[in-house]
MDAnalysis code that builds the backbone (N, CA, C; Angstrom):
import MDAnalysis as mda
import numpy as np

u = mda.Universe.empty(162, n_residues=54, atom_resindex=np.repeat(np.arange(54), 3), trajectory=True)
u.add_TopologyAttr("name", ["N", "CA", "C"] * 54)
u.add_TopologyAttr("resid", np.arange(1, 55))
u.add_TopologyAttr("resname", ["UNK", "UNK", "UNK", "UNK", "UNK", "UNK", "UNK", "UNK", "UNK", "UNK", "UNK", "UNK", "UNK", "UNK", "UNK", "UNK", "UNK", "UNK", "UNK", "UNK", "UNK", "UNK", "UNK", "UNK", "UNK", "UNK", "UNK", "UNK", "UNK", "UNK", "UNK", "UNK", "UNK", "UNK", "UNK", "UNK", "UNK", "UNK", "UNK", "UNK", "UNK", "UNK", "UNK", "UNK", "UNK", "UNK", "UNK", "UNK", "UNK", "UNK", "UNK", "UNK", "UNK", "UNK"])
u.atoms.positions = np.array([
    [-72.321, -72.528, 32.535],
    [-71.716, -71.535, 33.415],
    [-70.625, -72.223, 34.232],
    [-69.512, -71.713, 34.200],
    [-68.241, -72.130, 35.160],
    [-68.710, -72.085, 36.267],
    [-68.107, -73.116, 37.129],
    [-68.288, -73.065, 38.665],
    [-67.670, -72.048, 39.254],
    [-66.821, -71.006, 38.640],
    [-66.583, -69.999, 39.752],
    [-67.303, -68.973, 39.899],
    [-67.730, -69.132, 38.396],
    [-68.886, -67.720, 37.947],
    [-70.187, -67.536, 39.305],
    [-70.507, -69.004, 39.556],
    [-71.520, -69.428, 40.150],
    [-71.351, -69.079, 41.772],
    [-70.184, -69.613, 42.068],
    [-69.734, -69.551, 43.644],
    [-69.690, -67.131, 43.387],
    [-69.102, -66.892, 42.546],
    [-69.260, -65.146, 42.712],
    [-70.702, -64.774, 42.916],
    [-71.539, -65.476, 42.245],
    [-73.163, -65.157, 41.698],
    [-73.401, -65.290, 43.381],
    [-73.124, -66.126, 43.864],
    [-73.516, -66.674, 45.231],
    [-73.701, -65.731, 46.018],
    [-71.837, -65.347, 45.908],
    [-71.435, -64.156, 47.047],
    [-72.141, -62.706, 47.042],
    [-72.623, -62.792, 45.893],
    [-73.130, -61.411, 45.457],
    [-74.546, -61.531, 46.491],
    [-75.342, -62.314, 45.997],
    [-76.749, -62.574, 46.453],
    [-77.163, -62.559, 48.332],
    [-75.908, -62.691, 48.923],
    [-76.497, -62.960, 50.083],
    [-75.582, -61.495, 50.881],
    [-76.182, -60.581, 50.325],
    [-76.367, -59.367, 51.324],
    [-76.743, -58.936, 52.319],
    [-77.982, -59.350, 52.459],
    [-79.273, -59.295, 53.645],
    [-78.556, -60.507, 54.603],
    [-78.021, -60.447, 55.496],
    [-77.017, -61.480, 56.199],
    [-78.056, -61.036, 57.616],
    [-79.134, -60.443, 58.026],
    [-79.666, -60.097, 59.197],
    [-80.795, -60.982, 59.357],
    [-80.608, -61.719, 60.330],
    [-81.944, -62.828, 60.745],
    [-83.106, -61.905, 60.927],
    [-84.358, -62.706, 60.751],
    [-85.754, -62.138, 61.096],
    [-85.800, -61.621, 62.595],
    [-84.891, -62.559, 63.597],
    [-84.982, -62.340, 65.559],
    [-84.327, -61.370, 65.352],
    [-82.878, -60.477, 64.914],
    [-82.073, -59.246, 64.975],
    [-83.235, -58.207, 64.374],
    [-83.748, -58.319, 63.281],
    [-85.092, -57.521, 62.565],
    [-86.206, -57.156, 63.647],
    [-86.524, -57.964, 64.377],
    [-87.635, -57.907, 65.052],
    [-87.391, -56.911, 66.632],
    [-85.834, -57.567, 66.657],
    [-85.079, -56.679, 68.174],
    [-84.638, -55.870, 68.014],
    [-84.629, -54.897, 66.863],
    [-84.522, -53.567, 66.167],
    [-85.819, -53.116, 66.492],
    [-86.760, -53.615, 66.098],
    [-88.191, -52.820, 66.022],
    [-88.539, -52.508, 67.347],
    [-88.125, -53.679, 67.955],
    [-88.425, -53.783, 69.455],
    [-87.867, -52.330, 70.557],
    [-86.608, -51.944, 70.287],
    [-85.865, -50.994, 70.136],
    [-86.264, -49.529, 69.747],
    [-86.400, -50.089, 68.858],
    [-86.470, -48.593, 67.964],
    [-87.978, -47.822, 69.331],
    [-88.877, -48.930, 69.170],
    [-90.043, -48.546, 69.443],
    [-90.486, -47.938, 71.132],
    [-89.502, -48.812, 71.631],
    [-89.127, -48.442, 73.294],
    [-87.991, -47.157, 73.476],
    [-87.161, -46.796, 72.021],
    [-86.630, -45.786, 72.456],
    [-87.614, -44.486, 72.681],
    [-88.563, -44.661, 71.266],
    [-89.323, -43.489, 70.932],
    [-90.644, -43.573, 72.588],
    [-91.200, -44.382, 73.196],
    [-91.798, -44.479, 74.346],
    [-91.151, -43.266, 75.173],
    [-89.377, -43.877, 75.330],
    [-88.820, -43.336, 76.442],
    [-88.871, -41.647, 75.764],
    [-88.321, -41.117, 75.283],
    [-88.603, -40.117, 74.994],
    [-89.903, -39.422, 74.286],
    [-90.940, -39.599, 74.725],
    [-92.154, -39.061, 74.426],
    [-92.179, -39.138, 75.738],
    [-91.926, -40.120, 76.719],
    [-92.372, -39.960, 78.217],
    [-91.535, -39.128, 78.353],
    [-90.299, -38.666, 78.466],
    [-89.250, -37.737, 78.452],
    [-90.184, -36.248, 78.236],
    [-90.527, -36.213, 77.466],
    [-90.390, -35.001, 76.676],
    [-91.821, -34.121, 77.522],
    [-92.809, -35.144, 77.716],
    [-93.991, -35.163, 78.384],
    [-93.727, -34.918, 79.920],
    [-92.803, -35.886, 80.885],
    [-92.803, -34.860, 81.788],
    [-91.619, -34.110, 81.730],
    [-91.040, -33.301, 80.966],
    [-90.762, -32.530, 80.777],
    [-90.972, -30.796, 80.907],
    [-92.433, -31.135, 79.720],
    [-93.160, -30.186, 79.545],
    [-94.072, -29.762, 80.672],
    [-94.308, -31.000, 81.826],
    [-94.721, -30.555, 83.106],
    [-94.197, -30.387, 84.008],
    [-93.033, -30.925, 84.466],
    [-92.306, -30.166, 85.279],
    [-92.081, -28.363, 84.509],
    [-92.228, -28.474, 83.759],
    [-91.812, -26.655, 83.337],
    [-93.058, -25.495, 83.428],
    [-94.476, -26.531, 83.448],
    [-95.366, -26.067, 84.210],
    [-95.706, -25.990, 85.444],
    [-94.585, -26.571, 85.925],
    [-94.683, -26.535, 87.275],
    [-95.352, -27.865, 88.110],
    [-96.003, -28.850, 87.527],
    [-96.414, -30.126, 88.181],
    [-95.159, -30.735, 88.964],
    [-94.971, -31.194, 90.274],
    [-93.842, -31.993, 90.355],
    [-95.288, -33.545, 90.756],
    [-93.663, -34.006, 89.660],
    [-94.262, -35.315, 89.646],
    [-93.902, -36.621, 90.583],
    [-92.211, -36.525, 90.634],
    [-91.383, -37.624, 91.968],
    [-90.837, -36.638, 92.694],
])
């Protein structure tokens, strides 16, 4: 196999360019957005029952 064939084969292969720490501070994310809005949504639904809460 030619060495350029090899250096293309290369370029092809390394797609996934996202470290495991960026992977993990996504999840981290993702998971504190969905918190904030379930707490959102929750007092929400009680203030509209009428609880005041602050």
């Amino acid at each position: 196999m030619s060495e350029s064939r090899r250096k293309r084969r290369k370029k092809h292969q390394s797609k996934n360019d996202i470290s495991k720490k960026d992977k993990i501070i996504a999840v981290i994310v993702m998971i504190l957005i969905f918190i904030v809005t379930a707490l959102a949504a929750i007092y929400y639904s009680l203030y509209k029952a009428g609880l005041k809460l602050f």
